[in-house]
C-alpha positions, 0 to 999 in steps of 0.5 A: 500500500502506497500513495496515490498518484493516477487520478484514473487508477483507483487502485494505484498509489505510492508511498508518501514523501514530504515535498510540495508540489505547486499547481502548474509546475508539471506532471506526476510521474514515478522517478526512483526510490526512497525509504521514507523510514530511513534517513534522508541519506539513504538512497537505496529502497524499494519504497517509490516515491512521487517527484516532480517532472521539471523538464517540460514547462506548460506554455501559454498555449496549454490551458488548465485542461491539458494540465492533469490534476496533481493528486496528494502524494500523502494520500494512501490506497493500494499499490495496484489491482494486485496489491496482495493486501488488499483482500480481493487479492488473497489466495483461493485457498485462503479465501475459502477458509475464510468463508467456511470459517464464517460459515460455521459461524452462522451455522452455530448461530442459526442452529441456536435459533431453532434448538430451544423449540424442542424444549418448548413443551417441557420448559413450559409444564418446568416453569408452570406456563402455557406452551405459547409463553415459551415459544417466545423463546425462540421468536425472542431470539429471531426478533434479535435478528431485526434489531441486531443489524441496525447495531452492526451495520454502522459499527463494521463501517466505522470499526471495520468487519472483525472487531464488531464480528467477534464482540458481537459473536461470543457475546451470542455465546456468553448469553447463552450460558443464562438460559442453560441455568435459568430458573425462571422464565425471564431469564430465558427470554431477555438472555434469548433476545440479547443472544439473538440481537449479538448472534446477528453481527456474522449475519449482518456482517458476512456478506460483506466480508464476502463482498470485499474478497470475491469477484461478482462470478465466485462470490456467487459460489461462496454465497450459497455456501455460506448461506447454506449454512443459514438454513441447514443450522435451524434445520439440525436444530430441532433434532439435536434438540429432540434428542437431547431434550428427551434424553438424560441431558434434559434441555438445558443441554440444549444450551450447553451445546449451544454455547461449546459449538459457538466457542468452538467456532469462534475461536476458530474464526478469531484465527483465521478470519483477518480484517477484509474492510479495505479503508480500514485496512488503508487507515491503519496502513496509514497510521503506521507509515505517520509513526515510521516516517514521522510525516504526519500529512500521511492518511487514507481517504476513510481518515478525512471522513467525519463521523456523521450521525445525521448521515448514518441514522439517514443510511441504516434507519431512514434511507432502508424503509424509504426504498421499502415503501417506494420500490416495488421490486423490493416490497415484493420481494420482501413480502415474499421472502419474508413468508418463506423465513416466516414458514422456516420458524413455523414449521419447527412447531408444526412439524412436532404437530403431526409427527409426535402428536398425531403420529405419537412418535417421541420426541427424538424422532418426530424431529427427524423428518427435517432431515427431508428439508435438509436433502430439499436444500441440498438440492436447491444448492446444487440447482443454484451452483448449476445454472450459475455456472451454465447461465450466469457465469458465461453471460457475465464473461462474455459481456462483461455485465452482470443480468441479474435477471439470471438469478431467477431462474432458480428461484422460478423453479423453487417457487412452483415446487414450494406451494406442490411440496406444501399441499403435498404435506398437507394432504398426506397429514392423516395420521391413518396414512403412511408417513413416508409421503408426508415425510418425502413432501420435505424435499420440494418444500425445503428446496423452495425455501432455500432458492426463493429465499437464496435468490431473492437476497441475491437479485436485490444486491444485484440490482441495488449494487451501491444501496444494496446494504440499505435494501437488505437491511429493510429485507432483513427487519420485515423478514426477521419480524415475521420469522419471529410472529409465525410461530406465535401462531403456529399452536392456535392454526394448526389445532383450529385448522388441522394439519392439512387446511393450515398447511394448506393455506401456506400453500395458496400464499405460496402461490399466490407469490409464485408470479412475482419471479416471473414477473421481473424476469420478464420485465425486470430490465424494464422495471429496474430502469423507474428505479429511483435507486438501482443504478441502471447506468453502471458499467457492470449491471446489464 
C-alpha cells in the first residue's frame, strides 16, 4: 500500500514523501526510490516515491485542461489491482477458509435459533406456563435478528468487519450460558433476545466480508455456501434438540451445546478470519507509515471522513424503509421472502404437530423428518451452483455485465415446487396414512425455501449494487419480524385448522407469490430502469 498518484487508477498509489508540489509546475510521474523510514541519506529502497517532472514547462498555449490534476502524494490506497493486501487479492485457498470459517459461524448461530423449540413443551409444564409463553423463546431470539443489524451495520463501517464480528459473536455465546441455568422464565427470554440481537453481527456482517474478497462470478459460489449454512443450522436444530431434550441431558443441554459449538467456532474464526474492510485496512496502513516516517500529512481517504450521525441514522434507519415503501421490486420481494423465513420458524412447531402428536412418535424422532428439508436444500444448492455456472457465469464473461435477471431462474423453479411440496404435506397429514409421503413432501418444500429465499437476497444486491446494504437491511427487519410472529401462531392454526387446511393455506400464499419471479424476469430490465435507486447506468449491471 502506497500513495496515490493516477487520478484514473483507483487502485494505484505510492508511498508518501514530504515535498510540495505547486499547481502548474508539471506532471506526476514515478522517478526512483526512497525509504521514507530511513534517513534522508539513504538512497537505496524499494519504497517509490512521487517527484516532480521539471523538464517540460506548460506554455501559454496549454490551458488548465491539458494540465492533469496533481493528486496528494500523502494520500494512501493500494499499490495496484494486485496489491496482495488488499483482500480481493488473497489466495483461493485462503479465501475459502475464510468463508467456511464464517460459515460455521452462522451455522452455530442459526442452529441456536431453532434448538430451544424442542424444549418448548417441557420448559413450559418446568416453569408452570402455557406452551405459547415459551415459544417466545425462540421468536425472542429471531426478533434479535431485526434489531441486531441496525447495531452492526454502522459499527463494521466505522470499526471495520472483525472487531464488531467477534464482540458481537461470543457475546451470542456468553448469553447463552443464562438460559442453560435459568430458573425462571425471564431469564430465558431477555438472555434469548440479547443472544439473538449479538448472534446477528456474522449475519449482518458476512456478506460483506464476502463482498470485499470475491469477484461478482465466485462470490456467487461462496454465497450459497455460506448461506447454506443459514438454513441447514435451524434445520439440525430441532433434532439435536429432540434428542437431547428427551434424553438424560434434559434441555438445558440444549444450551450447553449451544454455547461449546459457538466457542468452538469462534475461536476458530478469531484465527483465521483477518480484517477484509479495505479503508480500514488503508487507515491503519496509514497510521503506521505517520509513526515510521514521522510525516504526519500521511492518511487514507476513510481518515478525512467525519463521523456523521445525521448521515448514518439517514443510511441504516431512514434511507432502508424509504426504498421499502417506494420500490416495488423490493416490497415484493420482501413480502415474499419474508413468508418463506416466516414458514422456516413455523414449521419447527408444526412439524412436532403431526409427527409426535398425531403420529405419537417421541420426541427424538418426530424431529427427524427435517432431515427431508435438509436433502430439499441440498438440492436447491446444487440447482443454484448449476445454472450459475451454465447461465450466469458465461453471460457475465462474455459481456462483461452482470443480468441479474439470471438469478431467477432458480428461484422460478423453487417457487412452483414450494406451494406442490406444501399441499403435498398437507394432504398426506392423516395420521391413518403412511408417513413416508408426508415425510418425502420435505424435499420440494425445503428446496423452495432455500432458492426463493437464496435468490431473492441475491437479485436485490444485484440490482441495488451501491444501496444494496440499505435494501437488505429493510429485507432483513420485515423478514426477521415475521420469522419471529409465525410461530406465535403456529399452536392456535394448526389445532383450529388441522394439519392439512393450515398447511394448506401456506400453500395458496405460496402461490399466490409464485408470479412475482416471473414477473421481473420478464420485465425486470424494464422495471429496474423507474428505479429511483438501482443504478441502471453502471458499467457492470446489464
Amino acid at each position: 500500500m502506497s500513495q496515490h498518484v493516477d487520478a484514473r487508477d483507483s487502485l494505484g498509489c505510492h508511498t508518501p514523501t514530504e515535498q510540495s508540489v505547486e499547481p502548474g509546475t508539471g506532471s506526476l510521474r514515478r522517478n526512483g526510490h526512497q525509504d521514507v523510514a530511513s534517513s534522508s541519506k539513504d538512497e537505496d529502497s524499494s519504497l517509490q516515491t512521487s517527484t516532480i517532472d521539471i523538464e517540460k514547462q506548460p506554455t501559454q498555449a496549454e490551458t488548465a485542461e491539458d494540465v492533469p490534476p496533481l493528486k496528494d502524494p500523502n494520500l494512501i490506497e493500494w499499490d495496484s489491482p494486485t496489491d496482495p493486501q488488499n483482500p480481493m487479492n488473497f489466495s483461493q485457498r485462503r479465501r475459502w477458509i475464510i468463508t467456511a470459517s464464517l460459515g460455521a459461524m452462522t451455522f452455530s448461530i442459526t442452529f441456536a435459533s431453532s434448538v430451544f423449540s424442542q424444549a418448548t413443551s417441557v420448559t413450559a409444564t418446568l416453569f408452570s406456563v402455557s406452551d405459547e409463553v415459551m415459544i417466545l423463546g425462540t421468536s425472542l431470539f429471531v426478533l434479535g435478528f431485526a434489531i441486531g443489524p441496525l447495531i452492526w451495520g454502522p459499527a463494521s463501517e466505522l470499526y471495520g468487519r472483525k472487531t464488531p464480528l467477534f464482540i458481537g459473536f461470543f457475546l451470542f455465546a456468553l448469553f447463552t450460558i443464562p438460559v442453560a441455568v435459568a430458573q425462571d422464565v425471564e431469564t430465558i427470554m431477555v438472555c434469548r433476545f440479547f443472544g439473538g440481537v449479538f448472534g446477528s453481527a456474522p449475519l449482518g456482517i458476512g456478506g460483506g466480508i464476502l463482498a470485499d474478497m470475491w469477484d461478482p462470478v465466485n462470490r456467487g459460489y461462496a454465497t450459497v455456501i455460506f448461506s447454506g449454512t443459514t438454513f441447514l443450522g435451524p434445520i439440525t436444530g430441532p433434532i439435536a434438540g429432540g434428542f437431547i431434550t428427551m434424553s438424560s441431558l434434559t434441555w438445558r443441554w440444549t444450551q450447553y451445546l449451544t454455547a461449546i459449538l459457538a466457542f468452538t467456532t469462534g475461536l476458530l474464526g478469531l484465527i483465521v478470519i483477518p480484517e477484509t474492510y479495505g479503508p480500514i485496512l488503508l487507515q491503519r496502513h496509514a497510521k503506521s507509515l505517520r509513526h515510521s516516517t514521522k510525516i504526519w500529512a500521511i492518511r487514507s481517504k476513510k481518515d478525512e471522513e467525519e463521523v456523521d450521525i445525521k448521515l448514518m441514522l439517514k443510511k441504516y434507519l431512514f434511507r432502508p424503509f424509504a426504498m421499502l415503501a417506494l420500490e416495488p421490486i423490493l416490497l415484493l420481494f420482501t413480502l415474499y421472502m419474508s413468508l418463506i423465513y416466516g414458514i422456516i420458524y413455523l414449521f419447527f412447531f408444526s412439524y412436532p404437530i403431526t409427527f409426535i402428536h398425531q403420529r405419537g412418535w417421541s420426541l427424538g424422532i418426530g424431529a427427524l423428518p427435517f432431515l427431508s428439508l435438509a436433502v430439499g436444500m441440498i438440492l436447491g444448492i446444487l440447482l443454484i451452483l448449476y445454472t450459475s455456472k451454465t447461465r450466469f457465469e458465461p453471460a457475465l464473461l462474455k459481456t462483461g455485465r452482470v443480468v441479474p435477471e439470471e438469478r431467477l431462474i432458480p428461484m422460478i423453479v423453487g417457487g412452483g415446487v414450494f406451494p406442490v411440496g406444501l399441499f403435498w404435506y398437507a394432504w398426506t397429514s392423516d395420521p391413518d396414512m403412511s408417513w413416508v409421503p408426508q415425510v418425502v413432501a420435505g424435499v420440494p418444500i425445503g428446496m423452495g425455501l432455500l432458492t426463493i429465499f437464496m435468490q431473492g437476497l441475491t437479485y436485490l444486491i444485484d440490482v441495488y449494487t451501491v444501496n444494496a446494504n440499505s435494501a437488505i437491511s429493510a429485507n432483513s427487519f420485515v423478514r426477521s419480524f415475521l420469522g419471529a410472529g409465525f410461530p406465535l401462531f403456529a399452536n392456535a392454526m394448526y389445532q383450529k385448522l388441522g394439519v392439512a387446511w393450515a398447511t394448506s393455506l401456506l400453500g395458496f400464499l405460496a402461490l399466490a407469490m409464485f408470479p412475482i419471479p416471473i414477473l421481473f424476469f420478464i420485465y425486470g430490465k424494464k422495471i429496474r430502469s423507474l428505479s429511483r435507486y438501482s443504478i441502471t447506468k453502471c458499467p457492470h449491471l446489464g
